[in-house]
C-alpha positions as MATLAB code, in Angstrom:
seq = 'XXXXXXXXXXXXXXXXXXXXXXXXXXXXXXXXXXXXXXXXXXXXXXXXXXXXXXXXXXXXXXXXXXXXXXXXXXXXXXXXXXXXXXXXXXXXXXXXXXXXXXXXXXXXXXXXXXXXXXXXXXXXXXXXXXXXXXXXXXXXXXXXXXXXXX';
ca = [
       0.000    0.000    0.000;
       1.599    3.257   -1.240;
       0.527    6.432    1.186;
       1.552   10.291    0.561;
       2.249   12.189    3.486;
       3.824   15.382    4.755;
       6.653   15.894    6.552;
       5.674   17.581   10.029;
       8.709   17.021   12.074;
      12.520   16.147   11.762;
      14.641   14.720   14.629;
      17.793   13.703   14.185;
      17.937   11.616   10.734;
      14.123   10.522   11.572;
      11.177   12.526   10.005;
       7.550   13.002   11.326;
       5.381   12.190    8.454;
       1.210   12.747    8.902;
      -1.002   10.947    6.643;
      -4.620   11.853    6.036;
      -7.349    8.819    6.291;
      -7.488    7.254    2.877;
     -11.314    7.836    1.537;
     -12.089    4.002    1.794;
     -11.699    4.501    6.039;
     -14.740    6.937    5.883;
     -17.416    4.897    5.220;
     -15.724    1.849    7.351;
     -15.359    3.110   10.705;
     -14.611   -0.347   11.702;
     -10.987    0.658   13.865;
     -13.110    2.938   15.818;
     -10.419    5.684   16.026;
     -12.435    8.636   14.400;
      -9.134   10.049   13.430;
      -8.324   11.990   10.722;
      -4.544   12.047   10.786;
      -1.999    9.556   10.967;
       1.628    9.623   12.183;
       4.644    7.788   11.452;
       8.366    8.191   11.900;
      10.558    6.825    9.681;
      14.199    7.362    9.183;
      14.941    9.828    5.816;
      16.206   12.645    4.675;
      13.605   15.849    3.807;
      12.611   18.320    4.868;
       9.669   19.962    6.786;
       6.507   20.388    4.457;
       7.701   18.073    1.650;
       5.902   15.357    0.800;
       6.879   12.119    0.953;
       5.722    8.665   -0.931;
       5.841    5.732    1.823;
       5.520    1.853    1.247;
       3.477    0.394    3.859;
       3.898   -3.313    3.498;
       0.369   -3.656    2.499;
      -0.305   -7.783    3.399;
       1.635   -7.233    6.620;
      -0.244   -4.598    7.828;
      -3.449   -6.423    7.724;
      -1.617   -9.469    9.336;
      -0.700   -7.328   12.546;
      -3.915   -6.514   12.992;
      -5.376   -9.691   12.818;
      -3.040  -10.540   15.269;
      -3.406   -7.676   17.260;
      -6.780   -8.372   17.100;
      -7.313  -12.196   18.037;
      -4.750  -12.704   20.502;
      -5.767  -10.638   23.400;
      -9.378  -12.144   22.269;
      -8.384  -15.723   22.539;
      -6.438  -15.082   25.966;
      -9.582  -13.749   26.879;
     -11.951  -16.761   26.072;
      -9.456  -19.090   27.211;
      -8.866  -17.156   30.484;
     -12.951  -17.065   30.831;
     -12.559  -20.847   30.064;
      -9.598  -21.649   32.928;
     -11.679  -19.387   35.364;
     -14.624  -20.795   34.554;
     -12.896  -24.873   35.496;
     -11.409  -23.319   38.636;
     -13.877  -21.348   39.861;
     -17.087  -22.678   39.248;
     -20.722  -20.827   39.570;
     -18.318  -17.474   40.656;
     -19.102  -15.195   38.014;
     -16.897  -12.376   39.541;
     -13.662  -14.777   39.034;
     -14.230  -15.953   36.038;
     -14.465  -12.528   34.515;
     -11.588  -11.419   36.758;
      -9.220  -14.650   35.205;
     -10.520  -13.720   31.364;
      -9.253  -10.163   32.010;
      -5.728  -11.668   33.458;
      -5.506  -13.698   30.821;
      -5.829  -10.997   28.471;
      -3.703   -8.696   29.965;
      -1.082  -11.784   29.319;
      -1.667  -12.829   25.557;
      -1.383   -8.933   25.033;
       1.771   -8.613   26.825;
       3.003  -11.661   24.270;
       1.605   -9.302   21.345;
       4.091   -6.572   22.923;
       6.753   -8.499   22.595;
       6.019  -10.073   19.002;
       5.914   -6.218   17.865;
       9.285   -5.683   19.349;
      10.686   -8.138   17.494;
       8.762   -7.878   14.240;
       9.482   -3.665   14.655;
      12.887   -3.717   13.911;
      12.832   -6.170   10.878;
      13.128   -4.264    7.705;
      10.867   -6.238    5.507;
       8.158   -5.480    8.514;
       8.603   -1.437    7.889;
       7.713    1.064    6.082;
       9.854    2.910    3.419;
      10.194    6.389    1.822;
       9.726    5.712   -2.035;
      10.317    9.024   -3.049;
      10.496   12.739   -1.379;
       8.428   15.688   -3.708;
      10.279   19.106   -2.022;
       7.601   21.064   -0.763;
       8.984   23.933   -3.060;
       8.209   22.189   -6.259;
       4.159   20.908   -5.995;
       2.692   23.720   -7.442;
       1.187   21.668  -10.342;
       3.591   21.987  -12.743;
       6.852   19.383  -13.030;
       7.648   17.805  -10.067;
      11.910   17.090   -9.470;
      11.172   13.805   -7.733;
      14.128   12.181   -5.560;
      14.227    8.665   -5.801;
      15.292    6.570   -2.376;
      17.376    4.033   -2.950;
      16.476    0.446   -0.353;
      19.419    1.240    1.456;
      20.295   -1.443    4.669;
      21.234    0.211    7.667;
];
């Protein structure tokens, strides 16, 4: 999934870039945000106010959130399912292990990010940078990033 955003912020070699909400989000609601604007940091080189073209690995994107998703869900019916062996006919426990449970599994999905963050095939990447000088309509200089390993 290719996104165009702007460059908001620059620290260090990383740059702030916000992303509007794609027209096919505002019919969908379904991720319950209500937000506009997006934010993500990504190491580059531009400036403030150009815009950037970014590569968000498209099938991996909907794979995290599936995962995001289910995990905590199943630790939750499987901690409603424990509580529910242990502590028969005691509503207030059963509930109480579900939510422990969760709290768990989601600590797992913590660490899965952490690991799956840093892995370059997992991140996004700046395609190409349109200098916030030159997107008046007419030809646009466009500086091509090369995939470069760091």
């Amino acid at each position: 999934m290719i996104r165009i955003g702007r460059v908001v912020e620059i620290q260090d070699e990383f740059l702030k870039i916000c992303f509007s909400r794609p027209e096919a989000c505002n019919s969908c609601k379904l991720c319950g945000t209500g937000r506009d604007k997006t934010t993500v940091t990504l190491r580059g080189d531009a400036q403030v106010g150009d815009l950037v073209e970014v590569d968000m690995p498209g099938a991996r994107v909907v794979k995290v959130s599936a995962l995001a998703y289910l995990i905590p869900l199943v630790g939750l019916i499987s901690g409603l399912f424990l509580g529910n062996s242990i502590f028969p006919s005691r509503e207030a426990y059963v509930f109480l292990s579900g939510l422990v449970m969760m709290a768990v599994f989601l600590g797992g999905v913590k660490l899965i990010d952490r690991k799956l963050g840093v892995l370059p095939a997992w991140q996004p990447r700046i395609l190409r940078i349109i200098p916030s000088a030159q997107e008046d309509g007419h030809e646009i200089a466009v500086q091509t990033i090369e995939n470069e390993e760091k």
